[in-house]
N, C-alpha and C positions, 0 to 999 in steps of 0.2 A: 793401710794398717788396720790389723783388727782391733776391735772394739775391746778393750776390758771387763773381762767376765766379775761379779762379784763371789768371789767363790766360798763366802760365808754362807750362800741361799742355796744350799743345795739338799737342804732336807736328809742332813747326814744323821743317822745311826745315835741312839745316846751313848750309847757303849757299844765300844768294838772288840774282839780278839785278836791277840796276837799269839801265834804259835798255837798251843792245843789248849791250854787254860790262863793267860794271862789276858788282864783285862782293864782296858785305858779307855778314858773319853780324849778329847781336844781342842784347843784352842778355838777353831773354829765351830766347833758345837758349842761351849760357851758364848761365843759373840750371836750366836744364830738364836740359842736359847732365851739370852738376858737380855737382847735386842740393844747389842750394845755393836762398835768398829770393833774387825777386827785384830787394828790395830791399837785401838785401847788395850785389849784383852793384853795383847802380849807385849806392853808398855807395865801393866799389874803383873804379869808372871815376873818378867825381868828386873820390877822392882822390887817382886819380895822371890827372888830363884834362888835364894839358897835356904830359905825357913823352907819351903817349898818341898828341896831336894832333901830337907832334913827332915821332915814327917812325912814324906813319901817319895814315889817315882815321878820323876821328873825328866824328857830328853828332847832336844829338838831334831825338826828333819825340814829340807826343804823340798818345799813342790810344784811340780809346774803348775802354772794357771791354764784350765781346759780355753781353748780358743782364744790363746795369745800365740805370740809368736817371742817364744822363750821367757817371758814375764816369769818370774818364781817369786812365792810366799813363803814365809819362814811360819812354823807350825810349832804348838808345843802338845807332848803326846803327854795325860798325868793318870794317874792309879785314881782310886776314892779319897784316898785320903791327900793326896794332896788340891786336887780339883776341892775337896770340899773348905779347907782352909782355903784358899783362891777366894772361893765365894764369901767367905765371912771380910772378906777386906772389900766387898760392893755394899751397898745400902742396899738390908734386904726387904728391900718395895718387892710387892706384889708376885713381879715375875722372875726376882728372883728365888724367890722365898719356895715358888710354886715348880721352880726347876731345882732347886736343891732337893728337893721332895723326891722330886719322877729321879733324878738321877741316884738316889743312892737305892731308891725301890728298886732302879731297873740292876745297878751295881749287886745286889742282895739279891733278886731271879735271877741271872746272870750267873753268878757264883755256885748259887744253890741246886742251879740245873746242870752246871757243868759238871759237878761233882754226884749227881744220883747214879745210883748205881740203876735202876731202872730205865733212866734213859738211852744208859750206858749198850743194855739188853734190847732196847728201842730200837739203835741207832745200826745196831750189827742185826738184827732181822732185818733193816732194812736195806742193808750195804748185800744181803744175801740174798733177795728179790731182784737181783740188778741182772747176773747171770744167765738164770732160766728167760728173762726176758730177750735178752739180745740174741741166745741162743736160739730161741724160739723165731726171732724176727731172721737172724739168718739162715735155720733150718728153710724156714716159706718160703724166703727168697730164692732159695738155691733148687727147691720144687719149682720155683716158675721158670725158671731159665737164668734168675738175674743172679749180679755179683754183688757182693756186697762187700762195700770197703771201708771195713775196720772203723774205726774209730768214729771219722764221721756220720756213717748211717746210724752210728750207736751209740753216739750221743746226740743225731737228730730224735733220737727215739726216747731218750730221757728228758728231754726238753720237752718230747710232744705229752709227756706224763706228768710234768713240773708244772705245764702251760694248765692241765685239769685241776690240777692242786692247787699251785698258788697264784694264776694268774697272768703268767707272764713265758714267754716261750723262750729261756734260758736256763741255761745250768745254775746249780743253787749249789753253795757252802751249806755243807752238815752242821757246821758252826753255830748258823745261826736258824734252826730249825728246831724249834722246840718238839718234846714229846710227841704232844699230840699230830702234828703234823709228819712227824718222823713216821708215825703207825701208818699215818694215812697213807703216805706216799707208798710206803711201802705195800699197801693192798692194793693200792690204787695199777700197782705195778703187775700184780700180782693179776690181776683183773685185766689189764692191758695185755700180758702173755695169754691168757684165754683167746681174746677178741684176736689177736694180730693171726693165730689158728684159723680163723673164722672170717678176717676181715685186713687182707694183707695191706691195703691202702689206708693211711691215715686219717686220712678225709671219709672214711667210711665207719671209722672208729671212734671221732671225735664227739658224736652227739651220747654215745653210749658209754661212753669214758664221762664224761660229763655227768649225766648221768646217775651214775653207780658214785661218784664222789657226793654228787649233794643228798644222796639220798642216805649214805653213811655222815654226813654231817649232822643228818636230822635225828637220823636214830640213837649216834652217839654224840651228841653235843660237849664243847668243850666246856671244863667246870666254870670257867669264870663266863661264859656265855650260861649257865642255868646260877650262877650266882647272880648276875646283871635281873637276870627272869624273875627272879626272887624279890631283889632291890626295887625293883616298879611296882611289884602286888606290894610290900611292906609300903611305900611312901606313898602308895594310893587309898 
């Protein structure tokens, strides 16, 4: 029999999206936050679900537990404003006080970046660097002899671009890519159709992809990275 996963510890998201701009925390980001079971959490939702449901969203959904063998957890999905009422029925010590905080900052950038109309301009410059790259990747190929087949060489190729940007060699939701990274990815892409000209094997591209990202980090720093810069000479 497998083991039971705890699946409150899984260093989930504060806020998530659903659909293009709706925007809910959960139950089990509460329990993980305020270090509390999380079945407490949803023993409080269930005893106050209808004040709940009546100053905000409120719905449940059940989930499989990862690495059980059919185990499911009952989940509750809320808006801000009812997650925040939620929390006013814990004693607010220390971590909760300190999570009601980061979550309605993150609920307020969240919101406010959904709706810029600048990232809006961001987010299609960089949906329009996607193109010229893959085209590029399979014009080369098609000069060496090779085939190239659709979708997966092309999005192995977006991932090998994701992997320079954020770290990690998978596909990423535009969802949750703010601005600044929106820009990047998008040059970053744009810099990767150069090389792939130049340097049709990934592995040969990878130090110079690298590269060309951290050195546009330096030059263009994000604000809240020269505001942090700021914060140390002020308290020093």
């Amino acid at each position: 029999m497998s083991k039971k996963k705890d699946i409150t510890k899984i260093g989930l998201r504060l806020v998530e999206i659903k659909g293009k701009d709706e925007l809910f925390t959960s139950s089990l980001v509460v329990a993980e936050q305020t270090e509390r079971s999380h079945k407490d959490v949803m023993a409080l939702i269930r005893k106050f679900e209808n004040d709940l449901k009546e100053i905000g969203f409120l719905t449940f959904q059940t989930l499989e537990n990862r690495g059980t063998q059919g185990a499911k957890t009952e989940v509750a999905l809320m808006d801000d404003y009812a997650v925040v009422l939620l929390l006013t029925h814990m004693r607010s010590i220390g971590v909760v006080a300190d999570f009601k905080k980061r979550l309605v900052q993150e609920f307020k950038r969240m919101r406010k970046e959904l709706t810029s109309q600048s990232r809006k301009e961001t987010l299609q410059y960089k949906r329009d660097t996607a193109l010229p790259m893959t085209d590029a990747l399979t014009f080369v190929r098609e000069m060496l002899g090779k085939k190239t087949k659709g979708v997966p060489h092309c999005s192995n190729e977006h991932c090998f671009v994701n992997r320079a940007v954020f770290g990690k060699y998978e596909s990423i939701d535009e969802r949750y890519i703010g601005e600044y990274d929106a820009k990047l990815l998008g040059k970053a892409r744009e810099r990767n159709t150069v090389l792939i000209g130049m340097f049709p094997k990934q592995e040969d591209r990878k130090a110079l992809l690298d590269k060309f990202v951290q050195e546009y980090r330096a030059k263009n720093p994000k604000y809240d990275q020269i505001e942090d810069t700021k914060s140390v000479y002020m308290v020093n």
